[in-house]
C-alpha positions as CSV (number, residue, x, y, z in Angstrom):
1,X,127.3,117.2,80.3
2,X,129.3,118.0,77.0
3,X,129.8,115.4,74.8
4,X,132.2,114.2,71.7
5,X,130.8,113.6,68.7
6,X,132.2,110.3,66.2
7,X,130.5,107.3,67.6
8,X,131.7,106.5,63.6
9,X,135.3,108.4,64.0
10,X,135.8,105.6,66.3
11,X,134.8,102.8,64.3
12,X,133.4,100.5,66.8
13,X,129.6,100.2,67.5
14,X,130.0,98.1,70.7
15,X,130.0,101.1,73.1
16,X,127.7,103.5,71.5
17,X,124.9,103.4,74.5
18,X,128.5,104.6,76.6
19,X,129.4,107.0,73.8
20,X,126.1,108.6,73.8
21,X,126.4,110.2,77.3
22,X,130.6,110.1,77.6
23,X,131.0,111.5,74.2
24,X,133.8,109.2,72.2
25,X,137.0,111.3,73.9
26,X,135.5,110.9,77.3
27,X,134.9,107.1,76.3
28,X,138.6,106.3,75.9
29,X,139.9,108.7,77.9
30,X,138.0,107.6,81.3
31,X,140.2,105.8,84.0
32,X,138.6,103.9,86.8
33,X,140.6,102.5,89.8
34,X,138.8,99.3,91.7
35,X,140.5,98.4,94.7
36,X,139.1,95.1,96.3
37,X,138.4,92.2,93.8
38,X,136.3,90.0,95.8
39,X,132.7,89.5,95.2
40,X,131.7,92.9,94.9
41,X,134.8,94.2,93.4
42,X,134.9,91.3,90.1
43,X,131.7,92.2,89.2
44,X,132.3,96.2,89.5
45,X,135.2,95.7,87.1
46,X,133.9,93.1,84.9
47,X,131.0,95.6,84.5
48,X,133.5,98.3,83.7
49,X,135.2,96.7,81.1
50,X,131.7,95.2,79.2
51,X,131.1,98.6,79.5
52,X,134.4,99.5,78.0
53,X,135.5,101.8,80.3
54,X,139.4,102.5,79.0
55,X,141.6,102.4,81.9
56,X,141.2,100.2,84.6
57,X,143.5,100.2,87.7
58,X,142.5,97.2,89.4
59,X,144.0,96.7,93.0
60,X,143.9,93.8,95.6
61,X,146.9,92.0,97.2
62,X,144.8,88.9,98.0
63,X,145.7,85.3,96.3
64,X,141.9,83.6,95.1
65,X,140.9,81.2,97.7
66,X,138.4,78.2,97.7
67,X,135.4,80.5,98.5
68,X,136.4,82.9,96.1
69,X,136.4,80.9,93.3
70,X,132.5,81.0,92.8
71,X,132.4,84.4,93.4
72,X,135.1,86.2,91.4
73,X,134.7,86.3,87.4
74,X,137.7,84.0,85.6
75,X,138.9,82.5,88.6
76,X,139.7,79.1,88.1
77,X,140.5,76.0,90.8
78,X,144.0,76.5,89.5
79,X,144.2,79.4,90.4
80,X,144.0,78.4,94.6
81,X,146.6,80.6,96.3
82,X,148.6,81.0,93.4
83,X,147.2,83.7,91.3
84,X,146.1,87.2,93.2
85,X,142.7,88.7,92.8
86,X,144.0,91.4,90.2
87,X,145.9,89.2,87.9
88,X,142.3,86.8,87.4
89,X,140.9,90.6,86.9
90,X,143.6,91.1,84.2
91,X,143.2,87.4,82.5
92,X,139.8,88.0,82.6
93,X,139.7,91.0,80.3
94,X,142.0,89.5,77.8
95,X,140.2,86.9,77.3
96,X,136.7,89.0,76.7
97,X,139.0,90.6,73.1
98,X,137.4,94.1,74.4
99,X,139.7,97.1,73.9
100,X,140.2,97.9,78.2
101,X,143.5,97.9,79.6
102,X,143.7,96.3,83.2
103,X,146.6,97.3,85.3
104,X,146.9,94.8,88.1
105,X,148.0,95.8,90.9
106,X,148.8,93.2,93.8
107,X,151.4,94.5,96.1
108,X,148.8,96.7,98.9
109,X,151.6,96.2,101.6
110,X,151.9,100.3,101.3
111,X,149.5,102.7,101.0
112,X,152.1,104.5,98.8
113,X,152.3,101.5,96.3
114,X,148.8,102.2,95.1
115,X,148.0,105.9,96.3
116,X,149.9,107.4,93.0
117,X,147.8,105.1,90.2
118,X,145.1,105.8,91.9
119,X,145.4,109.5,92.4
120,X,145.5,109.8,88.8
121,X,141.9,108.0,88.0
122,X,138.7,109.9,87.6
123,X,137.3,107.4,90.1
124,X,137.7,105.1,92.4
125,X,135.4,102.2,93.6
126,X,136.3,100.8,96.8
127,X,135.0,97.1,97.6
128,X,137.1,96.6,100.6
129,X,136.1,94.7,103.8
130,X,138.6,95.5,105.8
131,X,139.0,99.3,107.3
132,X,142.2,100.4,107.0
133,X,142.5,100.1,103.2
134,X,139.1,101.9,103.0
135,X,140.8,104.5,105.1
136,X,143.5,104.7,102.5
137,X,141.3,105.4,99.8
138,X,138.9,108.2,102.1
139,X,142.5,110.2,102.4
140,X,142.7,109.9,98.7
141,X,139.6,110.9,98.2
142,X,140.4,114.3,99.5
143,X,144.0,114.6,98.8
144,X,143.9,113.8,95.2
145,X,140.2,115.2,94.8
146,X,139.2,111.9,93.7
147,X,135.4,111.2,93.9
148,X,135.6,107.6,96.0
149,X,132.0,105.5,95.8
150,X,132.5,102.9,98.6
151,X,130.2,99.7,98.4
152,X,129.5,96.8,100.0
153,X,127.6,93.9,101.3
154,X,127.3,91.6,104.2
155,X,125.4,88.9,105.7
156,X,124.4,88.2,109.4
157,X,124.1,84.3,110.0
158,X,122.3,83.0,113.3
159,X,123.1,80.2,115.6
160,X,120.7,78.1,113.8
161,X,122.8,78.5,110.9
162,X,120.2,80.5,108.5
163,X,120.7,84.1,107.3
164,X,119.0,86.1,109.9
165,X,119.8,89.7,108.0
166,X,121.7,91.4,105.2
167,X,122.7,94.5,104.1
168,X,123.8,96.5,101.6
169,X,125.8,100.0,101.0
170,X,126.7,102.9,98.7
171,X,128.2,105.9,100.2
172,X,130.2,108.7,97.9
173,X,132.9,110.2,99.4
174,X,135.3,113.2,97.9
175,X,134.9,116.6,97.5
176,X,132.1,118.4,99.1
177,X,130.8,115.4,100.6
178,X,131.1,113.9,104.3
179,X,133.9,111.6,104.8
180,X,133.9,107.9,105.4
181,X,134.3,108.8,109.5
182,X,131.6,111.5,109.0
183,X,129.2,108.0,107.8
184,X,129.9,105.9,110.8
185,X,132.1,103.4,109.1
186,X,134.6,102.7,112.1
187,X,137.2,105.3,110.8
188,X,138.6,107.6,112.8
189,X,137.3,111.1,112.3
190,X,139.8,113.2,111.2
191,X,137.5,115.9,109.7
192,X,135.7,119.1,111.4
């Protein structure tokens, strides 16, 4: 990898573990789409912007619920089917002063709504739990050569109330790499 010099150009010592491997250009100039803002999804972007990652596209069209309130970073009782996933996701960076801009994104109604922000990122992390919007982003993947890491986590509760497995998953999907179909995820293959 090629990196920027001016860790100092920049003035601003915060991200200079980041800068070291992104270069200061590549630093300000990344931008990272997260589609799903649940559990998984808060922490991904939280993470991004600590990390001061530059551009964040942050998509879900989900208002917080009660169970989501101990699970997504900044949400707030107040915030109970009222405020959407991506706007707590947008408060939340303001109110960390870091230099990230978080475009919220709530509307998910039509793939189309979100498929041109997020064709323009260098990446996309997909923390979905429901397969069509993951389907969404596996055709974006390939038709805006968009590198897509897919993630998630579940739980398996028996009868007797207690957690009787769990599981967790990272598959990269894009370019020269199987599709989402191709990893037994319950999407239709459409590939060879």
């Amino acid at each position: 990898m090629r990196t920027a010099s001016g860790v100092a150009d920049r003035g601003d010592d915060r991200f200079a573990r980041q800068v070291l491997a992104l270069g200061a250009d590549g630093q300000h100039a990344l931008r990272v789409g997260v589609v799903g803002l649940g559990g998984v999804g808060a922490v991904v972007c939280a993470q991004l912007v600590h990390l001061g990652v530059a551009d964040i596209i942050a998509v879900d069209g989900d208002r917080v619920e009660s169970s989501n309130v101990s699970r997504i970073l900044g949400a707030q009782p107040g915030d109970l089917g009222k405020v959407s996933k991506a706007e707590v996701a947008r408060r939340y960076v303001a109110m960390t002063g870091l230099p990230v801009t978080v475009a919220p994104w709530s509307d998910t109604s039509n793939g189309a709504t979100t498929s041109g922000p997020l064709a323009m990122c260098d990446v996309i992390f997909s923390c979905v739990d429901r397969h069509t919007p993951r389907a969404l982003l596996n055709r974006i993947a390939y038709e805006a050569l968009v590198p897509v890491i897919d993630m998630g986590a579940g739980f398996r509760v028996g009868l007797d109330g207690r957690v009787a497995g769990a599981a967790g998953r990272v598959v990269v999907i894009g370019p020269s790499r199987s599709c989402l179909a191709c990893w037994a995820t319950s999407i239709p293959k459409r590939c060879g």
